[in-house]
N, C-alpha and C positions, 0 to 999 in steps of 0.2 A: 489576517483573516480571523472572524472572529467565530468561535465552538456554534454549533446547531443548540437551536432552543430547543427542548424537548422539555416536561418535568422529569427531574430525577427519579428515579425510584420505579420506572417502568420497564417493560420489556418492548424492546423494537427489535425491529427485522434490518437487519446492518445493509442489507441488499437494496431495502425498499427506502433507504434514506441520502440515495446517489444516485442519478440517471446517466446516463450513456448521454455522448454526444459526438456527431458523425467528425470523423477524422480528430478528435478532442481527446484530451486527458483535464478531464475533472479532479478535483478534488475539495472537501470539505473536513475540514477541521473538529474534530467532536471534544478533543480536551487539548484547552494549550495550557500548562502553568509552566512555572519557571523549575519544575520537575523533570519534566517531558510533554511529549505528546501522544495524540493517535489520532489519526488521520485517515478519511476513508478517500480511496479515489477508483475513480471508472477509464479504464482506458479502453478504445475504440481497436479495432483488427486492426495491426499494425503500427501501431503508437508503440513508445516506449520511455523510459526517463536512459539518457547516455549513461556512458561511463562515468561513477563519482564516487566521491568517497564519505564519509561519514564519522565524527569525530567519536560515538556511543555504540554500543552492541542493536542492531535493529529487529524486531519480531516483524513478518511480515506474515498474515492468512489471507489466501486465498477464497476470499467469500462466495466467487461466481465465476466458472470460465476456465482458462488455459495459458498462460504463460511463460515467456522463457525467461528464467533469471541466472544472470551470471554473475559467480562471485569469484576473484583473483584470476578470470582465466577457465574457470570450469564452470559450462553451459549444466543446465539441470531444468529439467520441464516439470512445473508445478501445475498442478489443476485442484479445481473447488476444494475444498476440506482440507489444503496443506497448509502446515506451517512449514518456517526457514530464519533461521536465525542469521543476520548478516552481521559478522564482526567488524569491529570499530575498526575505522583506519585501514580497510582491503577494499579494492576499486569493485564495485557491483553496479550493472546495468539491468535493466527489464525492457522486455517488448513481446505486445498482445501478440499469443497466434491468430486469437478468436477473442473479441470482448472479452474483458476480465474486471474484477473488481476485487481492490484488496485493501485489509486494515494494515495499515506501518503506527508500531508502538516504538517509540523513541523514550529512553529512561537514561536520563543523564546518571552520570557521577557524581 
């Protein structure tokens, strides 16, 4: 998948650069290097990513909306404005209560 054109050096609105889609989990790629990444996606009421695991520490915000995310076993309800750091290597799932959209920054080792 390849980063959103935009020119650098401007300010965008992180919400208004991913749309909802009924019963979907979007996502769109804004930086891939062989650093990490960040990654915007929309998930529709009810959607979610399973159970998985991740080999890097994860940042996830909450840009829009309401969320369950679980990390090792313990449920936590995120909404707009939060962040959550998901440690490397501990199983974490999500699923929309209400639309939601959120940035995942991935920064390798």
């Amino acid at each position: 998948m390849s980063g959103l054109k935009f020119k650098k050096s401007q300010a965008l609105s992180l919400s208004s650069l991913i749309d909802y889609q009924d019963a979907s989990v979007v996502s769109k790629t804004i930086i891939s290097k062989s650093s990490g990444t960040v990654t915007l996606f929309a998930f529709d009421k009810g959607q979610g990513l399973s159970e998985h695991t991740a080999p890097f520490d994860a940042l996830v915000y909450i840009v829009d909306g309401t969320s369950t995310i679980t990390i090792s076993g313990k449920k936590m309800r995120s909404k707009t404005g939060d962040i959550i750091v998901m440690p490397a290597n501990k199983p974490h799932a999500l699923k929309a209560i209400e639309r939601f959209k959120m940035l995942l920054v991935m920064i390798k080792n």
